[in-house]
N, C-alpha and C positions, 0 to 999 in steps of 0.2 A: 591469537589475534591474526585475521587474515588482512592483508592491505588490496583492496578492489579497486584496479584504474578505470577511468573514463576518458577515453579523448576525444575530441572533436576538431572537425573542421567544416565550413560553408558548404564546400561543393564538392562535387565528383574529380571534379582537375584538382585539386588541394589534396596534403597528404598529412596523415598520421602519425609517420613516422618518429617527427622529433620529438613528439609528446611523447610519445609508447616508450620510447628510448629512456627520455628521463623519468615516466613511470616505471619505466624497467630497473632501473637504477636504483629507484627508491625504496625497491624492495614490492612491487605489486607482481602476487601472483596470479592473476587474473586480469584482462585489461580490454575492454570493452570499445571497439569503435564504430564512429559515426560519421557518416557525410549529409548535413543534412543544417540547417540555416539556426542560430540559436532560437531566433521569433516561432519555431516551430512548440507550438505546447505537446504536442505527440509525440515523442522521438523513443522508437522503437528500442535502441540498444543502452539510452538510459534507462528506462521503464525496465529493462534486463538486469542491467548494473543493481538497479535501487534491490531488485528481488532477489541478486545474490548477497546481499551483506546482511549480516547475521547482528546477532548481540556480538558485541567487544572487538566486532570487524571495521575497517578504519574505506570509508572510500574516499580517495584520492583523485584529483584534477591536477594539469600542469599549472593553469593561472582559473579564476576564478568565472571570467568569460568564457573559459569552454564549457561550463557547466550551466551557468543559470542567462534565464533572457533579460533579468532583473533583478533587483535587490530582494524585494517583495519574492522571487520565486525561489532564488536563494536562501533565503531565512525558511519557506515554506519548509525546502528539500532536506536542510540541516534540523527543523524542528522534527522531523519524521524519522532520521537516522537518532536522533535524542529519544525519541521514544520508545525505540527498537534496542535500545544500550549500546547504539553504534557510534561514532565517529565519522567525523569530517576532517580532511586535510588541503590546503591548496601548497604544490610545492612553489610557487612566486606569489607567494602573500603569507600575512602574517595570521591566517588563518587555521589554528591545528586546534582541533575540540578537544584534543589529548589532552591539554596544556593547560596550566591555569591564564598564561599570555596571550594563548590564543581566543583562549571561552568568552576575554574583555576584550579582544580586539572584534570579535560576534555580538558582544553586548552594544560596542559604538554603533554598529552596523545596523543594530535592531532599532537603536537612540535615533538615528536617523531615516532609518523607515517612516518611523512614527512620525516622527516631523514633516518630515515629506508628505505623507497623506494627508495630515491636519491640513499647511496648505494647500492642497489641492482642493480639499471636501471647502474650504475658507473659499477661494477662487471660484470655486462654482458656484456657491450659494449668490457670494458678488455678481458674478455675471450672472444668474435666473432672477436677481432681482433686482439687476437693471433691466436688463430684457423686458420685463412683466412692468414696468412705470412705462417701456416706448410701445407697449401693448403687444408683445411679442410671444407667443407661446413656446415654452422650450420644450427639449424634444427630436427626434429624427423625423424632416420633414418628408422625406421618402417614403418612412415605416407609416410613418400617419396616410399617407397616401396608397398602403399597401404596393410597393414597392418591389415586385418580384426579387430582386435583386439583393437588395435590399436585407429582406426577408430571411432570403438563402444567409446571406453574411450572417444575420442574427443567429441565426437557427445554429450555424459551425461555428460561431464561437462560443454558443452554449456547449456545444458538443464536445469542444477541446476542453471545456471547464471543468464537463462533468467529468471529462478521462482523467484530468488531472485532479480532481478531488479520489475517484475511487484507484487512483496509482500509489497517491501517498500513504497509504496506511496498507499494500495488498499485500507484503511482508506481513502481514497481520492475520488476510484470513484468506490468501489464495492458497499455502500448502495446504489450511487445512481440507480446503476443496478437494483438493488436485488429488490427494487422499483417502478421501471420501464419496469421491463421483467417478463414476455412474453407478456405484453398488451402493451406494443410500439414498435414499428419497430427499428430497429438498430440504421437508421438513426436519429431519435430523441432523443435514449440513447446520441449518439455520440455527439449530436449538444446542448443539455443539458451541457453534461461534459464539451466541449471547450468554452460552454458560462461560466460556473462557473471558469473556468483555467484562465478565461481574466484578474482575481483578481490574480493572481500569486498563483495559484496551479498546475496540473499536468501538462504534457506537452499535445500538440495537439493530440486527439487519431484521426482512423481512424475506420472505419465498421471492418477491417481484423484485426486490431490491436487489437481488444476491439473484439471482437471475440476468436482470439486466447487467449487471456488473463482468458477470462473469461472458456474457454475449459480447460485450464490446471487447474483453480482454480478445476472446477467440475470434474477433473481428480483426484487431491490430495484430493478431498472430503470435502475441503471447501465452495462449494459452489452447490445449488441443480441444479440439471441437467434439471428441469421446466427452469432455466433459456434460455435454448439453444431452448428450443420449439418455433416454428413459429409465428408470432405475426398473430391475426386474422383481416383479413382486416376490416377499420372503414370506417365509413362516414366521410366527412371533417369536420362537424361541429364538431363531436365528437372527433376527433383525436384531434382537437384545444382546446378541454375542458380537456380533458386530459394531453396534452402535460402542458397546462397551471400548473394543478393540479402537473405534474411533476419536471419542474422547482420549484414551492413552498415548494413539500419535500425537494428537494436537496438544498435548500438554505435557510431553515427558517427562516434567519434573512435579509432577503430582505423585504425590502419597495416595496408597490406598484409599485412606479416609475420606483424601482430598476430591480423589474421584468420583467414591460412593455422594457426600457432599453434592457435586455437582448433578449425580442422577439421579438424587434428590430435587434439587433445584429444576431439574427439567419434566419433574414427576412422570419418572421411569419408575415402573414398579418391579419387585425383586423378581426372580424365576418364580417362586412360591406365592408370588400373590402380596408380598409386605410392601411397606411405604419407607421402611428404616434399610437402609445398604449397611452390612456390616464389610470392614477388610477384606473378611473372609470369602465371602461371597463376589466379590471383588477379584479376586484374586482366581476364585476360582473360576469366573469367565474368563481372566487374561493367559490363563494357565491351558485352556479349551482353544484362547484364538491362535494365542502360540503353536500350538500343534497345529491349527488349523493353515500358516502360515499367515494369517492376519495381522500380525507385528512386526511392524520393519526394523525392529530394537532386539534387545533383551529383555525378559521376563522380569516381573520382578520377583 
């Protein structure tokens, strides 16, 4: 179990220090900082943090505002290290997902999300339907006017939404990119990730999905812009020793079976021409990528 900090402060004149310190203390070997306002939904060196914790890795905040702009974003970031078999901790709250003390003092917190939104979604309905009896149309009255301004605003908060929806889960399918690109074509990124998802991980990606995803990573500088480069066309035989070799990163704890299984699923056909992947045949592509230097592991 590795303990991953995160500190934050507003601005450039603010410092780091006393968090780092008591993240230091706490046992975080890694500790990640930020000068940069919570309201921001793009912050570079959490987007960092989130992608180095692993399964059984615990990330750590000093109090629970340096981490989230809200409760809602909160709950977001913790249900994403829950998926990953990671951990949360705050060291000035009674926040620790190790703990069964802590997982109920996250449940109140979820108790009152929810409550929260109902009155809100309550609130609005009341006010569009008084509005609509004094014959009021609700609405941004700007945007209805086309509103350059206006517009713009809409348009970046869409954008911060989207980074923050494809941030949360990139622990999920950026290594296996980062892995696989530029020496595989999209479509075998792509058909990789939804084989691994069939275990209830990310949702279905697509070529344009997993494109744009990956455009905006290497837009905020998370991620190297080699990735977006052309894949160089293979030979079939070689494409299938690779591809092979690539399902194996992205899934190191498959079994042979587990893998043939999967290029089954992506109807990958054998070297020979079959539809059935035995072990063997399995093994003896990973046994070809190894020599080849294609496996950043051990053989199996």
């Amino acid at each position: 179990m590795t303990l991953i900090g995160y500190a934050r402060v507003s601005t450039e004149d603010q410092a780091t220090d006393a968090q780092a310190d008591a993240l230091a203390a706490a046992g975080c070997a890694v500790i990640f900082r930020e000068h940069m306002s919570g309201a921001k939904a793009s912050r570079p060196e959490l987007a960092k943090a989130l992608a180095r914790v692993g399964k059984g890795d615990v990330l750590v905040v000093a109090r629970l505002d340096r981490l989230a702009r809200s409760l809602s974003h909160l709950l977001r970031v913790i249900a994403e290290l829950d998926a990953r078999g990671a951990h949360f901790r705050s060291l000035a709250d009674p926040i620790d997902t190790t703990t069964p003390q802590g997982r109920f003092a996250l449940q109140v917190l979820g108790a009152v999300a929810e409550l929260e939104r109902a009155l809100i979604q309550e609130r609005t309905r009341d006010g569009l339907k008084a509005a609509r009896k004094r014959g009021r149309v609700g609405g941004n009255p700007k945007l209805r006017a086309r509103d350059p301004q206006a517009i713009r605003r809409i348009a970046d908060a869409r954008s911060r939404s989207y980074f923050d929806r494809v941030n949360q889960d990139a622990g999920a399918w950026l290594p296996t990119v980062r892995q696989m690109r530029p020496e595989h074509r999209w479509e075998d990124v792509v058909r990789v990730l939804n084989a691994k998802a069939q275990g209830g991980g990310s949702p279905c990606w697509t070529v344009e999905r997993l494109k744009r995803a990956v455009k905006r990573f290497v837009a905020e500088g998370l991620a190297d812009p080699d990735l977006l480069r052309p894949a160089r066309r293979r030979q079939s035989s070689e494409r299938l020793l690779t591809l092979v070799a690539g399902v194996a990163r992205a899934n190191p704890q498959l079994t042979l079976a587990q893998i043939g299984a999967q290029l089954e699923a992506m109807f990958e056909r054998t070297p020979r021409g079959g539809t059935r992947w035995s072990p063997s045949s399995v093994k003896s592509l990973l046994d070809r990528a190894e020599r080849l230097g294609l496996l950043a592991r051990d053989g199996r």
